[in-house]
Each structure stands twice: as C-alpha cells, then as structure tokens.
C-alpha positions in Angstrom: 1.5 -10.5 -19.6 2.8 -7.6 -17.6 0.2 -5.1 -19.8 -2.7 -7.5 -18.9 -1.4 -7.6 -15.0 -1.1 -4.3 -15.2 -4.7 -3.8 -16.0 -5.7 -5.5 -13.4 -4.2 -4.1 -10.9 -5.5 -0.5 -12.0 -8.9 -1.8 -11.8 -8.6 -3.7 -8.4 -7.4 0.0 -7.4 -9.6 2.0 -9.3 -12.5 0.1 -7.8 -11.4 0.7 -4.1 -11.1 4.1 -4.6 -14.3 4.2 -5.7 -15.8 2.3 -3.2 -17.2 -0.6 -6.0 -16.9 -4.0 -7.0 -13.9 -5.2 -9.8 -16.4 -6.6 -11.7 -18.4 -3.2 -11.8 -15.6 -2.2 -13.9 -15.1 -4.8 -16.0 -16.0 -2.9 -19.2 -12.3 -1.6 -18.6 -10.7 -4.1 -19.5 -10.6 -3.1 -23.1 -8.9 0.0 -21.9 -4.4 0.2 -21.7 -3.0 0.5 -18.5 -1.7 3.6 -18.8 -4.8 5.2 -19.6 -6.5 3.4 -16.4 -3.5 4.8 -14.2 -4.8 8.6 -16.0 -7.8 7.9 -14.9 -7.2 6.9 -11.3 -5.2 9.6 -10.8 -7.8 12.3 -11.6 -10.2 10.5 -9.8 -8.1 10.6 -6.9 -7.6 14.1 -7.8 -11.4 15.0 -7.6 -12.2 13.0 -4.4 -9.3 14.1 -1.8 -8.2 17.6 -2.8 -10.5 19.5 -0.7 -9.8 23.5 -0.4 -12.7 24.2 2.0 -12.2 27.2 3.8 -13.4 25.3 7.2 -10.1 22.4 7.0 -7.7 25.5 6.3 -8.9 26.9 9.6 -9.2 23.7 11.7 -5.7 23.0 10.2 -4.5 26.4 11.4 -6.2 26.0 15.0 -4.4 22.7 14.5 -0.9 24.2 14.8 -1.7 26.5 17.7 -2.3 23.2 20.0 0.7 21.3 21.1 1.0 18.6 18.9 0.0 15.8 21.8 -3.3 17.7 22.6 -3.6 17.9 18.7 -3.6 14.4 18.3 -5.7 13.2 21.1 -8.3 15.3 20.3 -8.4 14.2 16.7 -8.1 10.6 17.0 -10.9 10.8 19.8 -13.3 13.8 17.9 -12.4 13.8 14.3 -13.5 11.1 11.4 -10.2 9.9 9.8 -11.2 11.2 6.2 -11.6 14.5 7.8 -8.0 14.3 8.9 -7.1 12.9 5.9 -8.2 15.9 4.1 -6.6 18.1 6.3 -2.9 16.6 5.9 -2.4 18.9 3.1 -2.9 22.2 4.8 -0.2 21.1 7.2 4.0 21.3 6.5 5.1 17.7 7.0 7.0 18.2 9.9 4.0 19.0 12.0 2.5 16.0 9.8 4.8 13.6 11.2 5.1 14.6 14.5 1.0 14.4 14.8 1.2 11.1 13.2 3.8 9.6 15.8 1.3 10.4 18.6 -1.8 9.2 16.9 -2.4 5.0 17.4 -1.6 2.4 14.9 -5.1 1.7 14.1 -6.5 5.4 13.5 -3.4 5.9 11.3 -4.2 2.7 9.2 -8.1 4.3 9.0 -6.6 8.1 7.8 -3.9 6.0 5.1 -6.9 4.7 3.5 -8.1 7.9 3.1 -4.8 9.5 1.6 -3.1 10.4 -2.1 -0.1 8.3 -1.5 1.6 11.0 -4.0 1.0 14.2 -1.2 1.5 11.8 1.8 5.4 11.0 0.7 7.1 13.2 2.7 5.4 12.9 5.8 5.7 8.8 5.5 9.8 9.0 4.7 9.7 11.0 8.5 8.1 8.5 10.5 10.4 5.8 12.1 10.0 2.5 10.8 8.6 0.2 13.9 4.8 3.2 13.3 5.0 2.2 8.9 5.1 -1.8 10.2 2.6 -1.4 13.0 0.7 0.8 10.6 0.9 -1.9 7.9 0.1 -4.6 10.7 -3.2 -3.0 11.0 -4.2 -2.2 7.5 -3.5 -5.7 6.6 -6.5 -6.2 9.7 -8.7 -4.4 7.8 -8.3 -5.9 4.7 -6.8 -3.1 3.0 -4.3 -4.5 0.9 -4.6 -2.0 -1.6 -3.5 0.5 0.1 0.0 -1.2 1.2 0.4 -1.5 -2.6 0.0 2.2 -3.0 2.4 3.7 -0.6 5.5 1.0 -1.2 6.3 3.4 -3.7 6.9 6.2 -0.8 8.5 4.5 1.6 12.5 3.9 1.3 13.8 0.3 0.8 14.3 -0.7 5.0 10.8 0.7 5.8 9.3 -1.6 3.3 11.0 -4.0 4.4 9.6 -3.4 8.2 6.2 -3.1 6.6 6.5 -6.4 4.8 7.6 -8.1 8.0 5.1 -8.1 9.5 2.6 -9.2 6.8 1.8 -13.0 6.0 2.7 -14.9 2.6 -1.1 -15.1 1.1 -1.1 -11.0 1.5 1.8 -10.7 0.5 0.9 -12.4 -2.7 -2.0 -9.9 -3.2 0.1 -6.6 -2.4 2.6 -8.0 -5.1 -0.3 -7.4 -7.7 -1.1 -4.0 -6.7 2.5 -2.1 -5.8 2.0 1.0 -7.1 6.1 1.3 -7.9 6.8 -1.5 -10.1 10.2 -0.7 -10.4 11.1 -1.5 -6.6 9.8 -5.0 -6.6 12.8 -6.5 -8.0 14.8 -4.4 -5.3 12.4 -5.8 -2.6 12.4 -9.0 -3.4 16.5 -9.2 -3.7 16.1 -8.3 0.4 12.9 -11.0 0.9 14.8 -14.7 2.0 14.2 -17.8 -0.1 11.7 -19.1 2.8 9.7 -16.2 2.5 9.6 -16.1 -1.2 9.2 -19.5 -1.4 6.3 -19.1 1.3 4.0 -16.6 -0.8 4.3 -19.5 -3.8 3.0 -21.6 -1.3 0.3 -20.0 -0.5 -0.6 -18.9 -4.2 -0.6 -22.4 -4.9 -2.7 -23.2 -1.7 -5.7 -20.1 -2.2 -5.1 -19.8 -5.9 -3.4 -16.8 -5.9 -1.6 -17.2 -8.7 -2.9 -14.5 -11.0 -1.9 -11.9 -7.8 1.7 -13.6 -7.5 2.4 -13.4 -10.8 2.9 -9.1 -10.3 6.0 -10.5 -8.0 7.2 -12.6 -10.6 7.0 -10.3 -13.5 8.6 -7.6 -11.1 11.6 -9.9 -10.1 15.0 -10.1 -12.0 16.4 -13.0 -13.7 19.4 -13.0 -11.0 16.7 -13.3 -7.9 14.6 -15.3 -10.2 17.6 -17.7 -10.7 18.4 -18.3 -7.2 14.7 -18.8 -6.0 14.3 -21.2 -8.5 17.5 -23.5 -7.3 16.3 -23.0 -3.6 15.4 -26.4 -1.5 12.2 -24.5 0.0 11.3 -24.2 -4.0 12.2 -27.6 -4.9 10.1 -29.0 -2.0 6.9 -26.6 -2.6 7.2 -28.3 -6.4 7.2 -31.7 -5.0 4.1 -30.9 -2.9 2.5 -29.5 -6.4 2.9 -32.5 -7.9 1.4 -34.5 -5.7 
C-alpha cells in the first residue's frame, strides 16, 4: 500500500510540474517510486536552474536597491517565474527579507514556481503568520501540490501555522503529496482529534479516501490508537453507517 500511494503521489507531482494531466502519465504506473522521485527531481533540475547571464545581473542590480524598492518593483514589473529563477543568485538573507515585503498572493505565485530543495533556507527565515498567509493563498489557487512539497522545509510550528489555516478536504489531499513522509506522523501527533477526525469526514464526504490514506499510512500506531477511541471518530462511523 504505501509503494502504490507512493506512486501516486509522484505522478500527481510529476504531472504539475510538467504542466499535464495524471492520466497523461499513466503509463508510469508500472514504474517504483523511487525511480519516479529520480525522475522528478531531474526534471525539476532541467526546468528551474537557469544560469543566464541576464538574471545574474538583474539579481546583482537587485541588491544595489533597498530591499522595499526591490520588492515593489518586482511584485508590480516582474512575472513570478522570473523571480523565481532569480532566488538562487541571491544569499537567503536578502531572500527573506524581499520576501517579507512582497504580498501574500505574489509569494504563493513565485512558490509555485520554486525547487522546494534551494528555497529551504530562505522559508526557515520567514516568520510564521507570511508561511500561513502564503499557504492561505496557494490553497486559493488550487495549488495543493505545492504545500505538499515544502512541508518538508518548514520546521514543525510553521507547519503547523500553515496547516491552520487550510480546510479538512485539502488537507486530505496535501496528506497524499507531502514530500517528507517522515514528518507526517510528527504532524499529525500536533493535529487535535476534531481536526483529524474532520479530514475523515470529509474523505468520506468527497471520496477522498485514496488521498487520506497518505495520512494514515504516515501516522503512528500511538496517534493512530488514540484517533481511533475519539468520540468525534466514533460519531463520524455512526454517520458512515447510516
């Protein structure tokens, strides 16, 4: 089970990425997990490293500006894949400070845009009320893959904040496509009964099930344990059965 939800969630992300339909990719399902993970990783590789000359020097006229003219004139001039591109030519600090001044809503646009894996350090910087209003607004868009890729860079509380602010059937569908499996069981031990109990509800409301399963197969027996001998469980059963 957690090789075949696995696989799906590579593809779901393999086929935002690339801008394409899951069921484009559908010939991958003969293909392991790891292997898909390989291959979304180079092809991340290929489409947002970008060394030309032009972004090295807009990024070094970038840190000649003070950093509040910097970000009004990108978030009202610039295309957020251009910035996103240009976030590597830039130490983090600067990064972060740009980021802070920049809205919720162009930020959400330039995440979408970014290699959670060169973004990290920039992300652990900003405070935790920007990652939730960030989050807030990619869930607005729709883009609920990308949540699921940077949960793995944020520490535990922003997560947390992120999650807040985020409603149970979304939920449901980030929990398939965390990119850090590892810290769903971590999550989840910080997540109340009522809101766990919520995102079953609404996997058993909009047939989310194959999506909630990624929380379930991430959780540990001791959080398992407990949810399971909640009331807010034992009364989303009853409805079930009815």
């Amino acid at each position: 089970m957690s090789e075949l939800l696995a696989k799906r969630a590579e593809i779901t992300k393999l086929a935002r990425l690339l801008g394409c339909d899951e069921w484009d990719l559908a010939y991958l399902e003969r293909t392991d997990a790891t292997t898909l993970r390989e291959l979304r990783d180079s092809a991340t590789d290929v489409l947002t490293v970008d060394q030309h000359p032009s972004l090295r020097r807009l990024a070094r006229l970038g840190r000649l500006l003070p950093v509040g003219m910097a970000a009004r004139i990108a978030e009202r001039s610039f295309d957020p894949l251009i910035c996103a591109r240009l976030v590597p030519h830039l130490d983090n600090r600067r990064a972060a400070a740009l980021a802070r001044q920049l809205s919720p809503r162009f930020l959400a646009a330039i995440s979408v845009e970014l290699d959670p894996r060169r973004a990290a350090a920039i992300i652990d910087r900003l405070p935790h009320d920007v990652v939730a209003a960030v989050a807030e607004a990619l869930v607005a868009r729709g883009e609920i893959v990308a949540i699921g890729r940077f949960v793995g860079c944020l520490d535990l509380e922003a997560v947390v904040a992120a999650l807040s602010v985020v409603d149970a059937a979304n939920l449901a569908r980030i929990a398939l496509v965390v990119e850090d499996r590892s810290s769903i069981a971590e999550v989840a031990r910080r997540l109340s009964d009522e809101t766990l109990s919520g995102i079953l509800a609404a996997a058993l409301d909009e047939e989310l099930w194959p999506d909630i399963l990624g929380l379930i197969d991430g959780m540990d027996d001791a959080r398992l344990r407990d949810l399971a001998e909640s009331a807010a469980v034992d009364s989303l059963l009853q409805l079930a059965c009815r």
